[in-house]
Structures are given as structure tokens and as C-alpha cells.
Backbone bond lengths (Angstrom), bond angles and torsions (degrees), N, CA, C in turn:
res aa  C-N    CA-C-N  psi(-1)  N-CA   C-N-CA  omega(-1)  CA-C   N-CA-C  phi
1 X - - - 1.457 - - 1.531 109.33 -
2 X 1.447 120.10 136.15 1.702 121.20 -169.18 2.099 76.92 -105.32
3 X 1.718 92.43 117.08 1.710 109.88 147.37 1.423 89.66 -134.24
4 X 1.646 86.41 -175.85 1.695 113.28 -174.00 1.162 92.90 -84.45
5 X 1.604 138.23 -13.97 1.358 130.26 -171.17 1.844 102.25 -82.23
6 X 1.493 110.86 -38.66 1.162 96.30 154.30 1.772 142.08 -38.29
7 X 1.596 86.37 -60.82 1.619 94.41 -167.25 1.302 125.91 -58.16
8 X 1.805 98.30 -24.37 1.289 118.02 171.92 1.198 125.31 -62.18
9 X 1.435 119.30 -52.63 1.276 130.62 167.97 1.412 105.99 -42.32
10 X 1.512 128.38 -65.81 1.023 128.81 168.85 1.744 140.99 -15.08
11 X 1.659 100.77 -57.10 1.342 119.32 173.69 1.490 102.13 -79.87
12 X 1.400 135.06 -18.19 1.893 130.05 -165.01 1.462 89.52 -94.92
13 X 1.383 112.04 -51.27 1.840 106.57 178.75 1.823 118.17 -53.97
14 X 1.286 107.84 -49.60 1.208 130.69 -168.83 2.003 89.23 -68.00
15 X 1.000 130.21 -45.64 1.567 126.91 -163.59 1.848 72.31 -96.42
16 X 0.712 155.21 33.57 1.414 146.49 136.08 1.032 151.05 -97.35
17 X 1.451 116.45 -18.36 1.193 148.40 134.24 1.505 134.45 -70.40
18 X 0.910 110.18 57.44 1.248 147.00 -158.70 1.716 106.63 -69.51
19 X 1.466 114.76 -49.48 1.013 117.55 173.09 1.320 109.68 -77.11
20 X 1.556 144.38 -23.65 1.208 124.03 -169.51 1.891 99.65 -84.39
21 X 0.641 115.50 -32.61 2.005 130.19 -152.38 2.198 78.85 -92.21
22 X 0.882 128.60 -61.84 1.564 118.12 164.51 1.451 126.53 -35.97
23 X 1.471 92.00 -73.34 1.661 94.97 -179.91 2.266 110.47 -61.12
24 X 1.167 100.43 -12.14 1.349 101.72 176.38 1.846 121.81 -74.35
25 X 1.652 91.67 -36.90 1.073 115.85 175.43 1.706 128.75 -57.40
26 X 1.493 91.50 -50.96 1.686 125.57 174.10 1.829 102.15 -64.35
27 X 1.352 100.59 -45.79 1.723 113.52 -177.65 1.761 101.99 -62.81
28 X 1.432 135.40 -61.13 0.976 119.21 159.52 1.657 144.64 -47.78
29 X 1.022 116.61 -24.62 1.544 122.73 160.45 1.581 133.82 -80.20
30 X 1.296 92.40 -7.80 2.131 118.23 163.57 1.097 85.82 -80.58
31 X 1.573 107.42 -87.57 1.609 99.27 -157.53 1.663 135.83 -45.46
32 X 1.287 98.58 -25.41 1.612 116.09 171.50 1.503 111.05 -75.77
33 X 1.096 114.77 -0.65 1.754 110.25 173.22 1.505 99.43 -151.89
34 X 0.834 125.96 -2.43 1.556 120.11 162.39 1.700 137.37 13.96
35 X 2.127 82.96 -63.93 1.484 88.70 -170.43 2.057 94.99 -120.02
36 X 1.217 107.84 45.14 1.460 134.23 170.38 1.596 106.19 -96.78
37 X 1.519 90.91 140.90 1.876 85.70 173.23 1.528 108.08 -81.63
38 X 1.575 97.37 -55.71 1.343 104.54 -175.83 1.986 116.93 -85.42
39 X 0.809 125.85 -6.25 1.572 132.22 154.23 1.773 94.32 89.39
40 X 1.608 82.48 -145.18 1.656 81.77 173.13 1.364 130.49 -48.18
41 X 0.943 94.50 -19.46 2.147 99.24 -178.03 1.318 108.62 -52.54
42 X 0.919 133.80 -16.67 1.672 139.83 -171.39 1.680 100.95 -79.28
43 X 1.363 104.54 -40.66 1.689 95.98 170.48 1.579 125.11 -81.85
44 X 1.633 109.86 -15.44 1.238 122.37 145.32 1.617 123.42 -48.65
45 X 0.989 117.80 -82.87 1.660 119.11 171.04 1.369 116.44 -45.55
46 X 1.486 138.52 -25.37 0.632 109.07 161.33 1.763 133.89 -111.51
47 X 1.212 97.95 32.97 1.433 130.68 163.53 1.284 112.49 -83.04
48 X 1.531 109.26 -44.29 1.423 116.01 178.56 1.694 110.34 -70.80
49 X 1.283 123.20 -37.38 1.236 122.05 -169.87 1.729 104.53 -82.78
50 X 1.187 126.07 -36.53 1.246 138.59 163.27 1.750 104.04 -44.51
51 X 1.548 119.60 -52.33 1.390 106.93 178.64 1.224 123.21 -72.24
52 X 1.792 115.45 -35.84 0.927 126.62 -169.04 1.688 111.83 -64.31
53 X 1.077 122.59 -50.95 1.482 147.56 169.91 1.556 99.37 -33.53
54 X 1.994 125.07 -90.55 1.148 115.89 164.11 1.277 142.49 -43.42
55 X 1.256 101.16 -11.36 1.759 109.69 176.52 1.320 112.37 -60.57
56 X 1.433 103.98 -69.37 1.420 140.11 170.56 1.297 112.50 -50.76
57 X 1.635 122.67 -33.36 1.612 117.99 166.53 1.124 120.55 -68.00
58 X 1.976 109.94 -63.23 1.356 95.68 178.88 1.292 134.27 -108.23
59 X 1.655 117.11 45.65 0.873 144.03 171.62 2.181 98.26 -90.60
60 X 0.894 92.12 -33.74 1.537 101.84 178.10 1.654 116.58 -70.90
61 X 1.159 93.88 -56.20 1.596 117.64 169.42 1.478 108.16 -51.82
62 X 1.133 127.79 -76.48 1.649 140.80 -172.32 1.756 95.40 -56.21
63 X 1.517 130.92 -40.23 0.671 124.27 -123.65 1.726 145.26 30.68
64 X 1.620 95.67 73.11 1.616 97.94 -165.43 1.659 84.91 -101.34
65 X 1.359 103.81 -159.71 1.841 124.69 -154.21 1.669 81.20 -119.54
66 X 1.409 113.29 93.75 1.794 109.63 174.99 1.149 96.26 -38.76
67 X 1.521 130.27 -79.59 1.442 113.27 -157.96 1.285 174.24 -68.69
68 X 2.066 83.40 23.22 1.266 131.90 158.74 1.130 118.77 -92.19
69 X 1.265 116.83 -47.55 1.808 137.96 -179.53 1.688 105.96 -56.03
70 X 1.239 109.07 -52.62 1.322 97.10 -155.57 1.474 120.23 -83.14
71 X 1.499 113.73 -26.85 1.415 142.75 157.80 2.139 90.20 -37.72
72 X 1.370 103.11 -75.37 1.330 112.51 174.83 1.225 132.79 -23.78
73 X 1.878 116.30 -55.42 1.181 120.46 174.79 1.493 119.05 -110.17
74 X 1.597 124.84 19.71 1.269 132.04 138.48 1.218 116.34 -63.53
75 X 1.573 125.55 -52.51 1.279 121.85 -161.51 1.658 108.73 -78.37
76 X 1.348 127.13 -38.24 1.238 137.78 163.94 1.266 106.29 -43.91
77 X 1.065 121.73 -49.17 1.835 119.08 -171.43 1.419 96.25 -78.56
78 X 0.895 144.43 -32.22 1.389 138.69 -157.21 1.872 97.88 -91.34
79 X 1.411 113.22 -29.81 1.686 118.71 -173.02 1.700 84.46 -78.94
80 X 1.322 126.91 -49.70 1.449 134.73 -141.36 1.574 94.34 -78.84
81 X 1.468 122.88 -34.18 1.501 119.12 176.54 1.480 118.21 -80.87
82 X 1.527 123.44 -5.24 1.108 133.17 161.52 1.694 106.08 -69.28
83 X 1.278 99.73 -69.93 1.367 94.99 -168.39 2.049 127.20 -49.78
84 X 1.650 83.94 -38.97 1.420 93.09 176.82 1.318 115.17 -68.35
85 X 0.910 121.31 -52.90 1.676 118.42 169.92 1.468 120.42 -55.00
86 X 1.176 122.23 -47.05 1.584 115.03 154.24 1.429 120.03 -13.26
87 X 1.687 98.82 -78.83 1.493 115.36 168.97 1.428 123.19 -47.26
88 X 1.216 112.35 -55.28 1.379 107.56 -161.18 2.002 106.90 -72.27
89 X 1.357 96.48 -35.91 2.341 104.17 173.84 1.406 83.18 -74.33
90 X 1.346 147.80 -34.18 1.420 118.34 -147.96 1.790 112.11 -99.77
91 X 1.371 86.64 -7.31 1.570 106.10 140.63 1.812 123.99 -49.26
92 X 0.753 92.20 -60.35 2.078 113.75 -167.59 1.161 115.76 -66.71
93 X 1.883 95.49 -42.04 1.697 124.76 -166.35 1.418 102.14 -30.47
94 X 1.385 149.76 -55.91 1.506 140.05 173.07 1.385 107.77 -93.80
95 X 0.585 142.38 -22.72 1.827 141.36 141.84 1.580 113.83 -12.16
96 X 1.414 88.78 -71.05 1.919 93.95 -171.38 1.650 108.37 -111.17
97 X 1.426 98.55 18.72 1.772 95.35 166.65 2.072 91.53 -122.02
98 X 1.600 111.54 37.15 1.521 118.03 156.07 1.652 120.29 -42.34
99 X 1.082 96.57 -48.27 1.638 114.54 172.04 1.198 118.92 -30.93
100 X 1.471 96.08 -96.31 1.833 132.43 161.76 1.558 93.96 -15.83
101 X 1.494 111.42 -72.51 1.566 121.42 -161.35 1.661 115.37 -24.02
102 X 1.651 74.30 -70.90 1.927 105.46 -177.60 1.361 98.52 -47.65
103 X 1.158 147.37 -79.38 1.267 158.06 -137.83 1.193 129.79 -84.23
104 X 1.492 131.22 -27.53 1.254 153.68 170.16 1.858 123.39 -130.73
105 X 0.962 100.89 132.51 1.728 120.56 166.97 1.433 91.26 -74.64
106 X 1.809 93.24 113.16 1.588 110.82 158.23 1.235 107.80 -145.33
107 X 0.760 165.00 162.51 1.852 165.48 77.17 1.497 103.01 15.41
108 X 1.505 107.13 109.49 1.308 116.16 154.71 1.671 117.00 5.95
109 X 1.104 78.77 -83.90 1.947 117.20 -168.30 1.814 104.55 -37.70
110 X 1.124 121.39 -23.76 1.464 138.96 -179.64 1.818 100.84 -64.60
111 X 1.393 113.67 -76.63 1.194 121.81 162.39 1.561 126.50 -10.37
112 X 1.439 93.44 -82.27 1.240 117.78 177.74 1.951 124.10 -58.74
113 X 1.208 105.69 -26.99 1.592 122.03 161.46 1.685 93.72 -73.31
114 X 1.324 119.33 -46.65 1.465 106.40 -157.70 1.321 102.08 -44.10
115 X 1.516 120.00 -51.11 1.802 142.90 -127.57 2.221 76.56 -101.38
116 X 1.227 134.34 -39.51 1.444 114.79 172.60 1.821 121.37 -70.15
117 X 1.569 94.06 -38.31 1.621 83.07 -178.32 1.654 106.60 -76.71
118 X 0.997 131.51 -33.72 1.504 138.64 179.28 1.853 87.73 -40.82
119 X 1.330 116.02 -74.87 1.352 114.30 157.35 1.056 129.14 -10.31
120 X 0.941 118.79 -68.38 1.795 134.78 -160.21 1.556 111.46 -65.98
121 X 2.030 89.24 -46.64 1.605 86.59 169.34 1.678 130.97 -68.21
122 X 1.118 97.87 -33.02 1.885 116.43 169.03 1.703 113.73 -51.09
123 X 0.857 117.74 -62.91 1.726 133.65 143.39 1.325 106.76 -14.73
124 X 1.116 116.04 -78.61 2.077 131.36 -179.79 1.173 92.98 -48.77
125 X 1.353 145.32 -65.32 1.355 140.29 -178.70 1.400 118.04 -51.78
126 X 1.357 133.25 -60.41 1.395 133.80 -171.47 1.574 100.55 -92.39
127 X 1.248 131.96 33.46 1.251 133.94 -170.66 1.895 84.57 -123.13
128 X 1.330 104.93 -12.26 1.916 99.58 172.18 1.354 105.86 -77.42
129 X 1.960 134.53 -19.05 1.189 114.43 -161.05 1.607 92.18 -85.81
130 X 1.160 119.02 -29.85 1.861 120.85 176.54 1.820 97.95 -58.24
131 X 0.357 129.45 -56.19 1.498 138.73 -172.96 1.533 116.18 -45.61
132 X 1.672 99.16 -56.81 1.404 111.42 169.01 1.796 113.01 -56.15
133 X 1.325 116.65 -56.70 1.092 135.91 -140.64 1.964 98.27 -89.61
134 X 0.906 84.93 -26.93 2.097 100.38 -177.87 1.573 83.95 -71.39
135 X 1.559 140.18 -74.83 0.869 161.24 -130.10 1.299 107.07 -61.51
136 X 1.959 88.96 -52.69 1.798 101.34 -179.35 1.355 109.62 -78.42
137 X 1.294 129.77 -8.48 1.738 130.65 167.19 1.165 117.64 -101.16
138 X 1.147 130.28 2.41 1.612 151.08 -152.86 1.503 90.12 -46.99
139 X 1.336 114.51 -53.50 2.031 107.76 -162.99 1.779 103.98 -90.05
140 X 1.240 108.52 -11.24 1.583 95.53 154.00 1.346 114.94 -92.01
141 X 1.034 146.01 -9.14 1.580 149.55 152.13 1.110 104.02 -41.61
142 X 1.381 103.22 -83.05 1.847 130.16 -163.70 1.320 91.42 -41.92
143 X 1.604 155.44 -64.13 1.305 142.30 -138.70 1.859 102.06 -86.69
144 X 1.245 95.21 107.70 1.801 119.15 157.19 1.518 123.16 -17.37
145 X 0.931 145.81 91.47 1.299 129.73 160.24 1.377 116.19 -119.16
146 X 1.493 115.57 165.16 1.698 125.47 -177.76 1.739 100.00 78.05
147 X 1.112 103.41 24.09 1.828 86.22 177.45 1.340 94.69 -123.27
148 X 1.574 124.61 179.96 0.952 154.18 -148.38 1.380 138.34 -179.23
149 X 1.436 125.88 90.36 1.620 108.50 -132.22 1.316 123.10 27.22
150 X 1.297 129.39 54.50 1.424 134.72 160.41 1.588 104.35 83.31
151 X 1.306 100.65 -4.69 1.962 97.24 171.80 1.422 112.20 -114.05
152 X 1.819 93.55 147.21 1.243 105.61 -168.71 1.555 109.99 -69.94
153 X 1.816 127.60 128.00 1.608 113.81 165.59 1.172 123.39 -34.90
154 X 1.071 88.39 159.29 1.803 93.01 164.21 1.692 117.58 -92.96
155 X 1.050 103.06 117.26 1.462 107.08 179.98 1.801 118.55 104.59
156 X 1.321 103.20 -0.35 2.047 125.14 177.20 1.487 94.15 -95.08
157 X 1.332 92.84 157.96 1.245 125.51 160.11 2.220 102.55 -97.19
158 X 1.746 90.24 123.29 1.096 90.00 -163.50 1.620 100.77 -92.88
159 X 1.439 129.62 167.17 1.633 132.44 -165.33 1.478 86.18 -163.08
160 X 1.232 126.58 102.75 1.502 123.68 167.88 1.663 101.05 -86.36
161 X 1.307 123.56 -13.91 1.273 112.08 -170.00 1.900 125.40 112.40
162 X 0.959 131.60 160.78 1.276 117.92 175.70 1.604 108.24 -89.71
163 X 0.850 107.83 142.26 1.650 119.57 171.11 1.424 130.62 171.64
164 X 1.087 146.54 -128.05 1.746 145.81 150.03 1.406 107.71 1.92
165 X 1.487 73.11 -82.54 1.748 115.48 -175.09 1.888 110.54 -27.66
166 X 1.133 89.26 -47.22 1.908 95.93 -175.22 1.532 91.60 -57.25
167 X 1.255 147.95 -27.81 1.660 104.57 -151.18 1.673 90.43 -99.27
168 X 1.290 115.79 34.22 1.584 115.75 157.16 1.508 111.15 -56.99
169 X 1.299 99.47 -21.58 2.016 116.01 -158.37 1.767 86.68 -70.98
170 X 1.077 120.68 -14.44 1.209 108.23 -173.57 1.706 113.74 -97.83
171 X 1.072 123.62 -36.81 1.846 115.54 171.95 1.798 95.20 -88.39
172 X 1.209 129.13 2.58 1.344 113.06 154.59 1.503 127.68 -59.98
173 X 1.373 93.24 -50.26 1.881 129.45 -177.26 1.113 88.75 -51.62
174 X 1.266 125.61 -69.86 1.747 125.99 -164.11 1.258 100.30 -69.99
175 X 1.257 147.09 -58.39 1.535 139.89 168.11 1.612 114.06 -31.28
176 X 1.385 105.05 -55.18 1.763 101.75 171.27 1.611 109.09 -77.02
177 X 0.802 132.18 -9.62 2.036 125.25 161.22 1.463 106.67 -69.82
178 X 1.840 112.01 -46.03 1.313 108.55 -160.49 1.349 106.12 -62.91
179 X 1.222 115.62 -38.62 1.638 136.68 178.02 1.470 96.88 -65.54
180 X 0.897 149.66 -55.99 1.806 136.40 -163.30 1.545 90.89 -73.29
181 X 1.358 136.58 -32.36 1.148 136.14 162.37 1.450 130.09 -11.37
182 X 1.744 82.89 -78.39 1.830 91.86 159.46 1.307 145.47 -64.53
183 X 1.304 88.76 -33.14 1.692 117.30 -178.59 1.741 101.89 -51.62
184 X 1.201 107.87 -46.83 1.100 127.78 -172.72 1.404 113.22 -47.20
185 X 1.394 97.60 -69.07 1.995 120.26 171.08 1.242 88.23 -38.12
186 X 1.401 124.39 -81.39 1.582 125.19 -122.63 1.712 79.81 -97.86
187 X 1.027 156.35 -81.51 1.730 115.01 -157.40 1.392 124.49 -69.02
188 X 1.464 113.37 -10.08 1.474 124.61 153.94 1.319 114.80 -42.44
189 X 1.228 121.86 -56.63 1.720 119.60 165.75 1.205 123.72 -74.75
190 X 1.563 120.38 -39.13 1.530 111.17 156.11 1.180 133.05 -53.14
191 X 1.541 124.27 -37.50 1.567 114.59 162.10 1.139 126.29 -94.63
192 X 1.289 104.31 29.91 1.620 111.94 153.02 0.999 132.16 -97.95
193 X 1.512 111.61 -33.04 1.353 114.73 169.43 1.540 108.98 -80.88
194 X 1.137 124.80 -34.54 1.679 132.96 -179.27 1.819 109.29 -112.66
195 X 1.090 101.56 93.18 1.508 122.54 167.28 1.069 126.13 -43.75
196 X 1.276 120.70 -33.17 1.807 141.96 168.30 1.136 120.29 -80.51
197 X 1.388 131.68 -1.85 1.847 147.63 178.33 1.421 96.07 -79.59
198 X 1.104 119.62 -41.37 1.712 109.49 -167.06 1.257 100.77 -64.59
199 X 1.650 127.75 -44.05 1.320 131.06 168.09 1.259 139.48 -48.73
200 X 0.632 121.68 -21.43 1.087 155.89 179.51 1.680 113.32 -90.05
201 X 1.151 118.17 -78.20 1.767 115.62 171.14 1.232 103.17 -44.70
202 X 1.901 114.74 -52.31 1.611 98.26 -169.25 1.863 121.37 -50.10
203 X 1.103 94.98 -46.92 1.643 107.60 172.31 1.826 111.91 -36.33
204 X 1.234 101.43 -43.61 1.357 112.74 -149.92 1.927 86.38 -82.53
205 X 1.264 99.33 -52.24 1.476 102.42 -170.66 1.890 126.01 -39.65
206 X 1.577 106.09 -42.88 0.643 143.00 148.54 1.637 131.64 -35.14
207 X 1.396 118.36 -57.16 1.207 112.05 135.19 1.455 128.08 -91.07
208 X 1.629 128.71 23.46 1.502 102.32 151.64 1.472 102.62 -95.28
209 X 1.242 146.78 -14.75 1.505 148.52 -165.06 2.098 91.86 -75.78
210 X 1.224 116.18 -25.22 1.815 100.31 -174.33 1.716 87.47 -97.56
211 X 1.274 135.29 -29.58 1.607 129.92 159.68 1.200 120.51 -64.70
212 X 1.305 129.18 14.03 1.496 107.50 179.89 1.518 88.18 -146.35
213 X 1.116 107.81 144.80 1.627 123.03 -168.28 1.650 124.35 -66.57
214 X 1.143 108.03 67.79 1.635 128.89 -161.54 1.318 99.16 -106.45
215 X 1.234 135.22 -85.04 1.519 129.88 156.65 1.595 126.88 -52.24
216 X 0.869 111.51 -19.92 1.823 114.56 -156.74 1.700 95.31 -131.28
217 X 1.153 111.00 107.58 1.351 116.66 163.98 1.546 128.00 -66.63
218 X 1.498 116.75 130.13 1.337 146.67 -170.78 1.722 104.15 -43.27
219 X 1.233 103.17 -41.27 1.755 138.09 -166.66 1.503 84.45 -54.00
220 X 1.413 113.83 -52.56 1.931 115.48 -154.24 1.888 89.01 -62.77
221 X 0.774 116.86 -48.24 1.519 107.76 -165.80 1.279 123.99 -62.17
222 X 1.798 124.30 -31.70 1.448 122.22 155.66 1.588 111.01 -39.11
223 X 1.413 96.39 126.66 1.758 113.34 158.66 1.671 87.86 75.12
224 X 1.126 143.73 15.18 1.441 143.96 177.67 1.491 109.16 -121.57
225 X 1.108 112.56 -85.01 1.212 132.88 162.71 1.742 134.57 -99.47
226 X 1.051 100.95 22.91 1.547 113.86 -171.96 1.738 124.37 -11.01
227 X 0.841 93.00 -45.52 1.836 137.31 179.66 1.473 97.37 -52.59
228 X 1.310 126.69 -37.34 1.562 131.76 -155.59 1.556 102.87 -102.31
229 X 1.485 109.39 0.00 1.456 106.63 -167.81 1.634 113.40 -88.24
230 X 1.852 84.45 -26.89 1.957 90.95 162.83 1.158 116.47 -84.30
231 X 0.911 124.43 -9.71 1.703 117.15 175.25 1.606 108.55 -78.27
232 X 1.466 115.87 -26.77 1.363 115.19 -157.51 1.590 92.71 -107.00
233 X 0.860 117.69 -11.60 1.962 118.68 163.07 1.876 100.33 -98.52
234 X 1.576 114.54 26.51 1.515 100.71 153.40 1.548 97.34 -105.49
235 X 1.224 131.67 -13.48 1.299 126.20 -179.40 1.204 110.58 -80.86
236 X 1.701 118.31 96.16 1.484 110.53 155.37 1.835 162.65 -1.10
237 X 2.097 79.60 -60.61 1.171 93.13 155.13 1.562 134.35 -53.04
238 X 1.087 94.80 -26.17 2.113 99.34 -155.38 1.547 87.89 -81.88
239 X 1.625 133.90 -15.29 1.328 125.48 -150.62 1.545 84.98 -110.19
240 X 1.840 141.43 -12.31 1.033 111.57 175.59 1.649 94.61 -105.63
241 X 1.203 139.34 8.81 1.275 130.03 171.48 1.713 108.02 -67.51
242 X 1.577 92.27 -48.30 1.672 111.66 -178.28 1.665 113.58 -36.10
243 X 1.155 90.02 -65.36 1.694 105.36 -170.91 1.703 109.10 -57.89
244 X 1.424 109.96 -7.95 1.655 90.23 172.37 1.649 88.05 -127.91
245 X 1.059 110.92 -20.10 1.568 104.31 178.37 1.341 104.32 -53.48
246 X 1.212 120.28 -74.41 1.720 124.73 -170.14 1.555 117.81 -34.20
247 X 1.524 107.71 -58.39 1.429 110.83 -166.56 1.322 111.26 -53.81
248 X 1.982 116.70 -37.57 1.193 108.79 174.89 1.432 125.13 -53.12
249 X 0.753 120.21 -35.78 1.640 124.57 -149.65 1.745 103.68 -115.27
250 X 1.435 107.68 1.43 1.115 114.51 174.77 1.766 116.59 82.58
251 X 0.702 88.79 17.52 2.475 112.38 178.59 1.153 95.54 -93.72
252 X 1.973 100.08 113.05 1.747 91.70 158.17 1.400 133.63 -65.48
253 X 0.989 129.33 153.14 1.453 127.16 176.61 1.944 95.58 -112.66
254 X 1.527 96.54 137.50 1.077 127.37 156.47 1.289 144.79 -41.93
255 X 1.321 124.03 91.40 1.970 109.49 -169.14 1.177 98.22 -42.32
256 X 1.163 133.22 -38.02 1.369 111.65 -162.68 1.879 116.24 -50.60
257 X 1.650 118.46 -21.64 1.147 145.12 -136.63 1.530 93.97 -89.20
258 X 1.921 85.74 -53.54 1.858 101.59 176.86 1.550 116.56 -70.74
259 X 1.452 110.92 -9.73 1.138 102.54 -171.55 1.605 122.78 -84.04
260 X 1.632 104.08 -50.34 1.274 110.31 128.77 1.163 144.89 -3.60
261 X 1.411 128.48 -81.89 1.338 150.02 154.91 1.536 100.69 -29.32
262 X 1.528 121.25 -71.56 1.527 106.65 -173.50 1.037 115.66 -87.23
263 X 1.566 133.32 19.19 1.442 126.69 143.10 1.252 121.81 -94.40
264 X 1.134 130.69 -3.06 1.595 137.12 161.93 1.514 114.76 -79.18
265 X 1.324 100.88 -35.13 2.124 120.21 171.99 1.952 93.90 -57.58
266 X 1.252 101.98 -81.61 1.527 97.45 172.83 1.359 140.33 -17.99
267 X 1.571 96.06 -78.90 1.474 108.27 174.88 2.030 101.29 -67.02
268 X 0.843 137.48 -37.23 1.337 128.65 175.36 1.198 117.48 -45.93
269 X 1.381 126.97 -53.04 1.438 150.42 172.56 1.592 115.42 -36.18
270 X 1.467 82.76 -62.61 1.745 107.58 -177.15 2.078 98.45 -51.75
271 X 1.266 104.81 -63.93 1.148 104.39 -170.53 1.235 130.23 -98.12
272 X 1.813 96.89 31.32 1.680 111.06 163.35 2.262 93.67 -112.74
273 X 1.577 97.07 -32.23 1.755 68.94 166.17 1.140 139.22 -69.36
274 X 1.724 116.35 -27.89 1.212 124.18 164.98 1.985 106.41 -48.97
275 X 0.961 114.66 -58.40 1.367 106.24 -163.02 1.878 101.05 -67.91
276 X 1.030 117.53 -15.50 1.657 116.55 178.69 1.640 84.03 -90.89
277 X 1.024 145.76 -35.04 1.878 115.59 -167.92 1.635 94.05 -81.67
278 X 1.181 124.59 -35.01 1.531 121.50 -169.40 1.551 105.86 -72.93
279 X 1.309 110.08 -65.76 1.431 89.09 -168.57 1.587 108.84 -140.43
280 X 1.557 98.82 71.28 1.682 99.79 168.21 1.448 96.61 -105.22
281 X 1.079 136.79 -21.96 1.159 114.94 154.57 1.587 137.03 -45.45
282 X 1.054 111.93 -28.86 1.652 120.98 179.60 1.428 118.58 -103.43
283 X 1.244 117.56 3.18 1.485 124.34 171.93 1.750 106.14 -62.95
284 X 1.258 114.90 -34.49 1.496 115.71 176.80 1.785 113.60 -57.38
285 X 1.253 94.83 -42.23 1.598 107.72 178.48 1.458 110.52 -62.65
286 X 1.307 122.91 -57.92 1.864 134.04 -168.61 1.031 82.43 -48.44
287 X 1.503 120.27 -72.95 1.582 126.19 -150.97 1.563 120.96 -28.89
């Protein structure tokens, strides 16, 4: 019988097993670099050279202050390859764990953790080129602007600076896992049953990464395009990049950003249990 008492069970067992959906996770990132000296780091460096490159381009172009900019569009690329990859494996996530499926009694939810922490760890790795790169701009970070006795103008982009404030970056992180979470479930079962969904998102992904402010700062559009700033706070995405983007680099982020964020957590939830009471039973079959 498909209830929510099922699905539930499902996701509490599955987030309970902790060691199998971990060590699975850890097991895929050996085997994927195996016969590598340096392992994952290779997608590090060249994450780093990828930021470093556009930083330095269109920081030239715009004429912005690199050593605001580039801090900026390292850390964005580094949040933006989390998210996209989420999506795009959490597509597959029961796809290419067919195997597993057939062969063993697990809880959904195992899978689908596998394909976020595999994530999470990839993240931990290219989360050193932000690190490096904050470090080497650290005193153009650190200096405040857009405030005013400690309040943000009206109409600035506010920068209190790095300090305290940054380890927000940390219940963001977990807010954007909890969210790839679902994501996971619910197009995990949608592109299982429909083979042509992955195609489809990828396309799409692709153009939301040149719509959402990853290369091109939000900042350029005040007093330019003003007008474009509501259009670009209807895109979701840009509001969970924000919330870990900022803290790094010392950029406030906006309630409006969090607000967002935990209404997309919600409604996501809602309509990843529906798709676990309907048809986690038949994911064994698609597969």
C-alpha cells in the first residue's frame, strides 16, 4: 500500500544508514580517481583556473576591482557546480544504482544520499580554491562598504565584511544539501520513469547558469538596468547561490534570499513525498 507513512519510513531509514549511503559515497570518488596521483584535485585546479581566467577577463571588460570580483566569481562557481551536479547525477541517482536496486533491500533514500554526499565531498575539495583566493584578497574583502551607521543604504549593495557573520556559510551549506536531498528523490523518480527529463533539465541548466549571476555581477544592473533586478530575484537559483555566496566573501545576503530558500525547502519536500508515496514502489521496475 503507497501512504506517506510509508515514504516516511523510507527517508528516516534511508537517513539512517548513514554508514552504508557514506561509505558508498567515499567508494565512488576512489574509484573515479583511482589510478590519479592527485585524485579529485584535478577538478579543483581546474575550477581554479576556470575562475581565475573569467575573473581576470571580465573583470577587465566591466572594468570591475579584481579583488572583489574574483573572490566573487570563484565562490559562485564553486556553489553553482554543487548545485548543478546535484541535479544533473540526481537525475541518474536510480538509473545507475540499477544494480544495487535489483539485488539488495535498501530504502530509496540510501541512493539518493549516496549521489548528495559524493557531492558534498567534491564541494570540500574545490571549496580550497575559495579559501585560497579569499585569503589572497582578505583586506579588500574585510573593508565595509554600503553601510551607514551599520545600516545598509538604500539602493547599495551591502558588504559588511568578513567576520562572525561568515560562518552563516555553514547552515546555508546544510540548507543547500537538505534541498539537493529532495531534488534527488523527486527527479530521481521522474527520470526514471521518463528517459527524456534528463534532457531536457540539462538544456535548461545550462541556460539558467548564464541567467543567474555567476559570472556577471547583480551590482552591474543598479542605476543600469534597475528593472532587471526583479526579474533576476524570480530565479530561484540565484537566491540559493546568494545565501552561501555572500557569507563567503563577506556580501550580505538578503532575507529576502532566506526566504525564498525556505519556501522552496518546503514546497520541495511536500512534492518529493508525494512522489515517494506514489511511486517508490515501482522505481525497482523502471530501473
Amino acid at each position: 500500500m503507497n501512504t506517506f507513512s510509508r515514504a516516511f519510513d523510507d527517508i528516516r531509514e534511508g537517513f539512517g544508514q548513514r554508514g552504508l549511503w557514506s561509505q558508498l559515497g567515499w567508494q565512488d570518488i576512489k574509484q573515479r580517481y583511482r589510478r590519479s596521483v592527485i585524485g579529485p584535485f584535478w577538478i579543483t585546479i581546474s575550477q581554479g583556473i576556470i575562475a581565475l581566467g573569467l575573473g581576470v577577463l571580465y573583470s577587465t571588460l566591466w572594468d570591475l576591482h579584481v579583488a572583489t570580483f574574483l573572490p566573487y566569481i570563484a565562490a559562485g562557481f564553486i556553489v553553482w557546480g554543487f548545485i548543478s551536479n546535484c541535479l544533473i547525477e540526481g537525475m541518474e541517482t536510480f538509473i545507475v544504482n540499477e544494480g544495487l536496486i535489483k539485488q539488495i533491500r535498501a530504502p530509496l533514500t540510501v541512493y539518493a544520499l549516496r549521489t548528495v554526499w559524493r557531492q558534498t565531498l567534491m564541494f570540500a575539495h574545490n571549496l580550497i580554491v575559495v579559501v585560497v583566493v579569499v585569503a589572497i584578497f582578505y583586506s579588500s574583502l574585510d573593508h565595509p562598504y554600503g553601510l551607514r551607521n551599520g545600516i545598509c543604504e538604500a539602493g547599495s549593495i551591502c558588504h559588511p565584511g568578513l567576520g562572525w557573520y561568515s560562518l552563516t556559510a555553514i547552515p546555508a551549506f546544510l540548507l543547500l544539501a537538505f534541498n539537493a536531498w529532495w531534488v534527488t528523490l523527486l527527479l530521481g523518480i521522474i527520470s526514471t520513469r521518463y528517459r527524456d527529463i534528463p534532457q531536457v533539465i540539462n538544456a535548461l541548466i545550462q541556460l539558467l547558469f548564464y541567467m543567474t549571476p555567476i559570472v556577471w555581477p547583480i551590482d552591474q544592473l543598479h542605476g543600469i538596468r534597475s528593472e532587471l533586478v526583479s526579474i533576476v530575484q524570480l530565479n530561484p537559483l540565484y537566491h540559493f547561490v546568494q545565501i552561501l555566496r555572500g557569507p563567503l566573501i563577506g556580501q550580505a545576503v538578503n532575507p529576502l534570499n532566506w526566504v525564498v530558500v525556505v519556501g522552496v525547502t518546503v514546497v520541495g519536500w511536500l512534492l518529493a513525498f508525494v512522489a515517494m508515496r506514489g511511486y517508490r514502489a515501482r522505481v525497482s521496475y523502471w530501473v
